[in-house]
VEXDREN-2710 file (C-alpha; in Angstrom, 1 decimal):
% VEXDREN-2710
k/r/px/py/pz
1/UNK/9.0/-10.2/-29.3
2/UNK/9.4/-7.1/-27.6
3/UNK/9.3/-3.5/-28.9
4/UNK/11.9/-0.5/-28.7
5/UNK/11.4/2.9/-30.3
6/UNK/14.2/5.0/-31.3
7/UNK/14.1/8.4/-31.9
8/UNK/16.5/10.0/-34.7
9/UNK/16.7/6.9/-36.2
10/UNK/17.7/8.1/-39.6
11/UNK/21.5/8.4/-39.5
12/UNK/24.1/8.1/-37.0
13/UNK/23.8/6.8/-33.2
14/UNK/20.5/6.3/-33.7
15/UNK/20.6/3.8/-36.7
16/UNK/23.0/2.1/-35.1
17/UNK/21.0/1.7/-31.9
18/UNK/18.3/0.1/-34.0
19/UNK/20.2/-2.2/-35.9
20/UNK/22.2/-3.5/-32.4
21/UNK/18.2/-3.9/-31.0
22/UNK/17.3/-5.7/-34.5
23/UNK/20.1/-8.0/-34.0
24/UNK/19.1/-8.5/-30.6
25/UNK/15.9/-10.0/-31.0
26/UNK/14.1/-6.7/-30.8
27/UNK/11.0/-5.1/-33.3
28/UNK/12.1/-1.5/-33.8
29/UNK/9.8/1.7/-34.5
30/UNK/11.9/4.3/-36.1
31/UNK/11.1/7.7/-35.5
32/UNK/12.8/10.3/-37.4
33/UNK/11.7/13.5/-39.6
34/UNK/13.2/12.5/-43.2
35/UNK/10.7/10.0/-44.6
36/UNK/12.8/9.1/-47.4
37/UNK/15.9/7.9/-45.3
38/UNK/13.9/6.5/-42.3
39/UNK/12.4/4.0/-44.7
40/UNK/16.0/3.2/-46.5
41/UNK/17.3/2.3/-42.6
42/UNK/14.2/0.2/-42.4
43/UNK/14.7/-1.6/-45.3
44/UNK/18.5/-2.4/-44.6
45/UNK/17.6/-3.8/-40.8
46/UNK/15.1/-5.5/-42.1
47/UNK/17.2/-7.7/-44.9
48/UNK/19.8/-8.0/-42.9
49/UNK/18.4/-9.2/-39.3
50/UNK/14.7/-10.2/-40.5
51/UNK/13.4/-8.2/-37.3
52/UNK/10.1/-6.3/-37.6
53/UNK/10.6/-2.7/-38.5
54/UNK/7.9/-0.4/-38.4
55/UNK/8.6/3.5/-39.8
56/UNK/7.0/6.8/-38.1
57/UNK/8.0/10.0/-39.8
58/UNK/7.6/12.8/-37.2
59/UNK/9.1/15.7/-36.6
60/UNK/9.6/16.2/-32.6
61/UNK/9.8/19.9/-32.8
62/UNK/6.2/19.9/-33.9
63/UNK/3.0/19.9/-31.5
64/UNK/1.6/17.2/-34.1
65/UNK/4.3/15.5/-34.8
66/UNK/5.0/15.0/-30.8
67/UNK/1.8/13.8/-30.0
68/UNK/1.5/11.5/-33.0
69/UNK/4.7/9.3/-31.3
70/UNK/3.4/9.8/-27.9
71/UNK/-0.3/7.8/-29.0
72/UNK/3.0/5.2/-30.7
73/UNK/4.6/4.7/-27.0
74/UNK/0.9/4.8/-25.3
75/UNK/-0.8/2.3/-27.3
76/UNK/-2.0/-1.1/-25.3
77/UNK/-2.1/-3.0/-27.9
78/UNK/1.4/-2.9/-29.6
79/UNK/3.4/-1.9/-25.7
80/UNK/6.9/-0.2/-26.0
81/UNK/9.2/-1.9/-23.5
82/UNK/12.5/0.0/-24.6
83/UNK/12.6/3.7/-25.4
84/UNK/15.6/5.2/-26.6
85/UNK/15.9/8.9/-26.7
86/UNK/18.3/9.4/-29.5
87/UNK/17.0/12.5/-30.9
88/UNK/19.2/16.0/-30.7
89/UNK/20.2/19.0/-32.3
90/UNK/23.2/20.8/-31.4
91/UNK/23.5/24.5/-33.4
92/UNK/27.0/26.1/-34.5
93/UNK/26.7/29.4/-33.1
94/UNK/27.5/30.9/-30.4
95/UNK/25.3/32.0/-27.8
96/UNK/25.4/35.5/-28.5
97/UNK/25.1/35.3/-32.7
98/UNK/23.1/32.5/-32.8
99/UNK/19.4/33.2/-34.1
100/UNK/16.8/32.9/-31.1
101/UNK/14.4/30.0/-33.5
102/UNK/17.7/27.9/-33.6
103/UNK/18.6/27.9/-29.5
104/UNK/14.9/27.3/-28.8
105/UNK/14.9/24.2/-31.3
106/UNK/17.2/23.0/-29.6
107/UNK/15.5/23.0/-26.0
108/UNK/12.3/21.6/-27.6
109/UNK/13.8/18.7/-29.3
110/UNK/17.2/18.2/-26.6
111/UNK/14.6/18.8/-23.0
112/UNK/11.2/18.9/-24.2
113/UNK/10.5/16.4/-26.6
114/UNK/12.7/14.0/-24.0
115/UNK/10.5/14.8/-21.4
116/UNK/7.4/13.9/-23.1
117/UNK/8.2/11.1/-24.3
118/UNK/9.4/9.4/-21.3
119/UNK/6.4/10.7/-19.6
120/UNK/4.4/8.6/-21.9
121/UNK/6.6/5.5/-21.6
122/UNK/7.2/5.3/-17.8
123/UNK/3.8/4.6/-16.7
124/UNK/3.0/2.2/-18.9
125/UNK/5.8/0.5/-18.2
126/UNK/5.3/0.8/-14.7
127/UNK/1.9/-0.9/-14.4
128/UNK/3.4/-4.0/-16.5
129/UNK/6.3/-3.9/-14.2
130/UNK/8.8/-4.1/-16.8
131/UNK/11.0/-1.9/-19.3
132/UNK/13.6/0.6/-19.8
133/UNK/14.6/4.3/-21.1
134/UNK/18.0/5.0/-22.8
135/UNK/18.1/9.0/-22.8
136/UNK/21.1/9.5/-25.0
137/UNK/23.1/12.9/-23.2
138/UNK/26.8/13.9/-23.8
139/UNK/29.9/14.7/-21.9
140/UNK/29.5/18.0/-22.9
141/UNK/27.1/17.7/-20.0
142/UNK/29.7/18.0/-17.6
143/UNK/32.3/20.6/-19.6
144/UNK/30.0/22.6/-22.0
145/UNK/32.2/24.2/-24.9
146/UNK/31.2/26.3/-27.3
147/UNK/28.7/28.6/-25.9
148/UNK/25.5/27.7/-26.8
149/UNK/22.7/25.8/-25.1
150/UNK/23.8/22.2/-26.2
151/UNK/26.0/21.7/-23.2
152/UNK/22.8/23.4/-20.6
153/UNK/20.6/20.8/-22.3
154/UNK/22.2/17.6/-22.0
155/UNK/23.5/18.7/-18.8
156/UNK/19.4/18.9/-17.4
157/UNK/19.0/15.2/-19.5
158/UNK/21.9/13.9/-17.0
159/UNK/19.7/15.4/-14.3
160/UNK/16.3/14.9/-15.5
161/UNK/17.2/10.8/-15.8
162/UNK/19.0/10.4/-12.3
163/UNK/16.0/12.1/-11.0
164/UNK/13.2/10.1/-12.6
165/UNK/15.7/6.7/-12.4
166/UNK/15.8/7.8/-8.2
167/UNK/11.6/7.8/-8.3
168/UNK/11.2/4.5/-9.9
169/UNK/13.1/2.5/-7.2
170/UNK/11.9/-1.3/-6.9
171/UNK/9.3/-0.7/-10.0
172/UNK/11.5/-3.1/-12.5
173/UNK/11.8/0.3/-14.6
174/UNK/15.1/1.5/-15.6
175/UNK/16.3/4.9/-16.8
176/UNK/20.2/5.3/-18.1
177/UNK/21.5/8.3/-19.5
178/UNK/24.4/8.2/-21.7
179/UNK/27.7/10.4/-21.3
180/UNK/28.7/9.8/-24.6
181/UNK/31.9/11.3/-25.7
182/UNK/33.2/12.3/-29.3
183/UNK/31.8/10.0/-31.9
184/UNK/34.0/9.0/-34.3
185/UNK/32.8/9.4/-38.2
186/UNK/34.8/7.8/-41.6
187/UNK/36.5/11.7/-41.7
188/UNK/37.3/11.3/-38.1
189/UNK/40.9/10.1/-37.0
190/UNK/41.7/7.9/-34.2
191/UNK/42.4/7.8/-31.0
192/UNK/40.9/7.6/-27.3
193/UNK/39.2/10.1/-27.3
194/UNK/36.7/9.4/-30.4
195/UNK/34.1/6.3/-30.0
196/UNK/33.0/3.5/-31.9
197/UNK/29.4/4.1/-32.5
198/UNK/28.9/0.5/-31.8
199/UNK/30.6/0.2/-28.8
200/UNK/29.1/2.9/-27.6
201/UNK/25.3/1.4/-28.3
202/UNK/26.7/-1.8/-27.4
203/UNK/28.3/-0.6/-23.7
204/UNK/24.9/1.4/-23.2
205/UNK/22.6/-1.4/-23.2
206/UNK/24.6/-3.8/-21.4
207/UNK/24.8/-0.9/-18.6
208/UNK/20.5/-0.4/-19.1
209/UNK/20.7/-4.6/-18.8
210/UNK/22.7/-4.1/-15.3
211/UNK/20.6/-1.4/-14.2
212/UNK/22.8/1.6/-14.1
213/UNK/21.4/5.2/-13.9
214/UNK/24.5/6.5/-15.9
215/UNK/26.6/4.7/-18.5
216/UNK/29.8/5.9/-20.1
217/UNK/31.0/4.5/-22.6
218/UNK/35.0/4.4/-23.4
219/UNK/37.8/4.3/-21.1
220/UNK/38.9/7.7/-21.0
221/UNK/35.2/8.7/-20.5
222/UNK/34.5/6.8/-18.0
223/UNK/37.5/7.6/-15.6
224/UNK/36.6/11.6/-15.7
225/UNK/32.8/10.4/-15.5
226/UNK/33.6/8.8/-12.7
227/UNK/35.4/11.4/-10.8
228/UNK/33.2/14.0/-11.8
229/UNK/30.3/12.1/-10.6
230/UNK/31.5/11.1/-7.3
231/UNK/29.7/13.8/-5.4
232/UNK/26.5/12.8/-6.8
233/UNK/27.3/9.5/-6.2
234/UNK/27.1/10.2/-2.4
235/UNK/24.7/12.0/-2.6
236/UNK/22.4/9.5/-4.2
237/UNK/23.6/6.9/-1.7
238/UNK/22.3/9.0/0.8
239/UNK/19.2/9.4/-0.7
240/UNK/18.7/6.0/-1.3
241/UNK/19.1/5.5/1.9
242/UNK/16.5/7.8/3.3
243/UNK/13.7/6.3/1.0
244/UNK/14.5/3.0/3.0
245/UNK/14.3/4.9/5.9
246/UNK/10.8/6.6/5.4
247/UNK/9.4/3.6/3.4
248/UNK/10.3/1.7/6.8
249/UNK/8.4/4.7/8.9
250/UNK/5.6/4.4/6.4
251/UNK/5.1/0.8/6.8
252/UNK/5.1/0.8/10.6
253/UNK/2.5/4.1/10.6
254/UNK/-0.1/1.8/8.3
255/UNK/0.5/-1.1/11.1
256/UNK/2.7/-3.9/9.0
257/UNK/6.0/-3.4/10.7
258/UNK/6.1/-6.0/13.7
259/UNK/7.1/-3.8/17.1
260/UNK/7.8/-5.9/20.5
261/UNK/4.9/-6.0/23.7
262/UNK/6.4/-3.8/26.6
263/UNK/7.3/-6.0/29.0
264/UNK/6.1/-4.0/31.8
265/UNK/2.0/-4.6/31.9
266/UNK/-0.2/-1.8/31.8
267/UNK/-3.3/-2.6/33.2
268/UNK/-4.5/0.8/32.8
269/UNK/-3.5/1.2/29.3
270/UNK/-7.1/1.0/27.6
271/UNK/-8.9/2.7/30.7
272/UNK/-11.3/5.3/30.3
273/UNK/-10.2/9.0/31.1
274/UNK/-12.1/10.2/34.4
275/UNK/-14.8/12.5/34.1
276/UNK/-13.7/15.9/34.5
277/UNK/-16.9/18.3/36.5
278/UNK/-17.9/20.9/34.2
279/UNK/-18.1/24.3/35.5
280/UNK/-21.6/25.8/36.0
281/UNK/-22.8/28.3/33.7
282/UNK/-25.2/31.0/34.9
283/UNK/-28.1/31.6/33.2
284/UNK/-30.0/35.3/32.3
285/UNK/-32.5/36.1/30.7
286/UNK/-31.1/38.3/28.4
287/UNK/-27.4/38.1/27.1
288/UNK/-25.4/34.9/26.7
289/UNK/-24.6/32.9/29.2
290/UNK/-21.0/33.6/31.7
291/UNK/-19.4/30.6/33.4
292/UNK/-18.6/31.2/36.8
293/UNK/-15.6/30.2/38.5
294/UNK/-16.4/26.7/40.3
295/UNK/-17.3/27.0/44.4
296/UNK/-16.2/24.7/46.9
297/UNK/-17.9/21.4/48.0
298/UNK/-20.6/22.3/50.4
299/UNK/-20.2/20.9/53.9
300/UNK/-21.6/16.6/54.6
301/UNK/-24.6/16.4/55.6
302/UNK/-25.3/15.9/60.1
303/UNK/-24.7/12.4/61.3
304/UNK/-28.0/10.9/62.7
305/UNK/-26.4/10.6/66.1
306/UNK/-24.9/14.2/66.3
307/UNK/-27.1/16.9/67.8
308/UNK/-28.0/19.7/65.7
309/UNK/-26.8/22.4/68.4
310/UNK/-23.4/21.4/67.9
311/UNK/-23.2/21.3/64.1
312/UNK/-22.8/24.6/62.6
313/UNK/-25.5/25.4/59.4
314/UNK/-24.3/24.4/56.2
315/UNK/-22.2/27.3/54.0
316/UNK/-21.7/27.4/51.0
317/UNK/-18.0/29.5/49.4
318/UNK/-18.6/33.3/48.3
319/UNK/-22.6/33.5/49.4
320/UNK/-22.2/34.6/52.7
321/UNK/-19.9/36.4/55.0
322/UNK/-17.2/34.5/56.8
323/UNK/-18.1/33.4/60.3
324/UNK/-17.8/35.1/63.4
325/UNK/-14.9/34.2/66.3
326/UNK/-16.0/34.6/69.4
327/UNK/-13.8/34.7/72.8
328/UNK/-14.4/32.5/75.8
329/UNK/-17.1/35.3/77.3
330/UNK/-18.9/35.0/73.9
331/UNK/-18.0/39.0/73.4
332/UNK/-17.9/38.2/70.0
333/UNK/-14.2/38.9/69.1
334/UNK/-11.2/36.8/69.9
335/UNK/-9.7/37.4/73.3
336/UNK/-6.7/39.4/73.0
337/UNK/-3.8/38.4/75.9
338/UNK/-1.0/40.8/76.6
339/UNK/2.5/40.3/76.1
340/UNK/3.1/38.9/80.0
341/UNK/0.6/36.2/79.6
342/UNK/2.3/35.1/76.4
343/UNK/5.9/35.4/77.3
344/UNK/4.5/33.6/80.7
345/UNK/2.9/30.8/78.8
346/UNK/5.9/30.4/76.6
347/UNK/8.2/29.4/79.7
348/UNK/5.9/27.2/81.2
349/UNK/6.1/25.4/77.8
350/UNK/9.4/25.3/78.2
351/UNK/9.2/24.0/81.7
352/UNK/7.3/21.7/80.9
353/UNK/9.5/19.6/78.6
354/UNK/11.6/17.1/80.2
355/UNK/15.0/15.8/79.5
356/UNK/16.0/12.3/79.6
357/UNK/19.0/11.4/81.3
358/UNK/22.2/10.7/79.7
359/UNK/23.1/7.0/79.3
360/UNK/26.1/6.0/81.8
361/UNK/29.5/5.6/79.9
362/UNK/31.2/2.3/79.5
363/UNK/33.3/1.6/82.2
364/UNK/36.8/-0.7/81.4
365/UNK/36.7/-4.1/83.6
366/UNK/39.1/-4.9/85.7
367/UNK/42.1/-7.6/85.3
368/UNK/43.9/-9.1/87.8
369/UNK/47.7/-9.0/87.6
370/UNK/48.1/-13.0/86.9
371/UNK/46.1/-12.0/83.8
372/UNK/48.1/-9.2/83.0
373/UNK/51.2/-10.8/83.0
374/UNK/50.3/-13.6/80.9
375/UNK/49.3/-11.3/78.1
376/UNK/52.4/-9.7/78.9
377/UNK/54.6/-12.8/77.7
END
């Protein structure tokens, strides 16, 4: 039989949300600070559904009383599959008169207690693959009134739950926040705008069933839901949709995405790099050593059947001064020849070159005048 703990249990939505679970087949830890009336709404669920009821008076406000129901949800032995975060406090005042103990009450037991306790749930839940977290917000979420913090906190519990619903993709762990709207009480009249508090538990755990991130409960509710939400909605499409996308790129960086052979071979594919020459390093004896720009290949060595007159001696680049030029007398400078003997050189060149004649033009044969007249008609 599997577990769900419900916090504010006493009175209310949350009393109602443990009677729907006992009903449903469900053992039930309520958690709630009033002793007295937690064990009265045990007693009643138990007579009349026969379900397991198990009673833990905390006060979520409290350092002490937070951890004592976080060791509840942690506990191995007795696992919570279902957590339903029912607990809130909503103060009259507004902003500006209201004492600075109450607001602050109201972000320890609306964000902070919240936050805890589905840290301590999720994962759990996680590593058995399995199990849910119904974080009870309000439509005053959306259109805060009054001017205090009630509407700032549930409006970070709608965030805080499509955040944490976004992260736990594919894990079989759902988280649902609830815009509930008005709920209706035995003073309160009717009409569409006020709730059923059990079709409200009843819509929210069908929508945790489906695995929706947001459930809203009543008609009216959940058209304005809806078009305030439709934004978001894209937005988490898109998000969605970029997971895929770097899960995809993840899976082909670690090597289990299948990729297809280039069909063009590449024989050198796995070929070593060549070996690069290093350049030479001078060495002194004191100081560190300078690299020195590389010098060219020194000359091949004299063929065996080559004289040695008539092979110049071996140089090596930037040791020695560049070789000599000598003129036909062997002066020792390049012969010099005037501009006459140049220009007079240059048109013997020209001279020189010969022209190839011209290929004859086609000439027309000739037609006798039999021929031309029969062409003629």
């Amino acid at each position: 039989m599997p577990t769900a703990l419900v916090t504010g249990a006493s009175r209310g939505l949350g009393a109602v949300y443990a009677h729907e679970l006992a009903e449903r087949g469900w053992s039930v830890v309520l958690v709630a600070r009033d002793a007295a009336r937690l064990a009265d709404v045990a007693e009643r669920i138990g007579r009349a559904t026969g379900a397991i009821v198990e009673i833990l008076p905390a006060d979520l406000t409290d350092p002490a009383g937070l951890a004592a129901v976080e060791r509840r949800i942690t506990d191995r032995d007795l696992p919570i599959e279902l957590l339903v975060n029912n607990a809130g406090v909503e103060t009259d005042a507004v902003f500006a008169e209201a004492p600075v103990e109450a607001l602050t009450g109201e972000i320890d037991l609306n964000v902070t207690a919240l936050m805890r306790l589905t840290r301590a749930a999720v994962p759990a839940m996680t590593a058995r693959g399995r199990g849910g977290v119904l974080n009870i917000a309000s439509f005053a979420g959306y259109l805060a009134s009054g001017g205090n913090a009630y509407g700032a906190s549930k409006s970070w519990v709608l965030a805080f739950s499509d955040t944490v619903a976004a992260s736990l993709q594919g894990t079989g762990v759902t988280v649902t926040a609830v815009a509930a709207g008005r709920i209706r009480t035995d003073d309160d009249p009717q009409g569409p705008l006020w709730l059923d508090p059990r079709d409200v538990v009843r819509r929210s755990l069908d929508d945790l069933a489906r695995g929706r991130t947001l459930s809203a409960p009543g008609w009216v509710y959940r058209a304005l839901v809806g078009y305030l939400e439709a934004p978001r909605t894209a937005l988490r499409l898109a998000a969605r949709v970029a997971g895929r996308g770097r899960e995809r790129c993840e899976r082909l960086e670690r090597g289990s995405g299948h990729t297809r052979p280039s069909p063009v071979p590449t024989p050198f594919r796995d070929a070593p790099a060549p070996a690069r020459p290093q350049p030479a390093v001078a060495v002194h004896a004191v100081g560190p050593a300078t690299p020195v720009p590389p010098v060219l290949p020194e000359e091949p060595a004299r063929p065996a059947h080559v004289a040695a007159a008539t092979v110049p001696a071996p140089r090596v680049s930037g040791t020695g001064p560049l070789p000599v030029v000598t003129g036909p007398a062997g002066t020792g400078a390049a012969p010099v020849r005037p501009a006459a003997a140049r220009a007079a050189a240059s048109a013997t060149a020209r001279a020189a070159v010969r022209r190839l004649p011209a290929a004859p033009r086609p000439v027309q044969p000739a037609r006798d005048a039999a021929t031309v007249r029969l062409a003629a008609g």
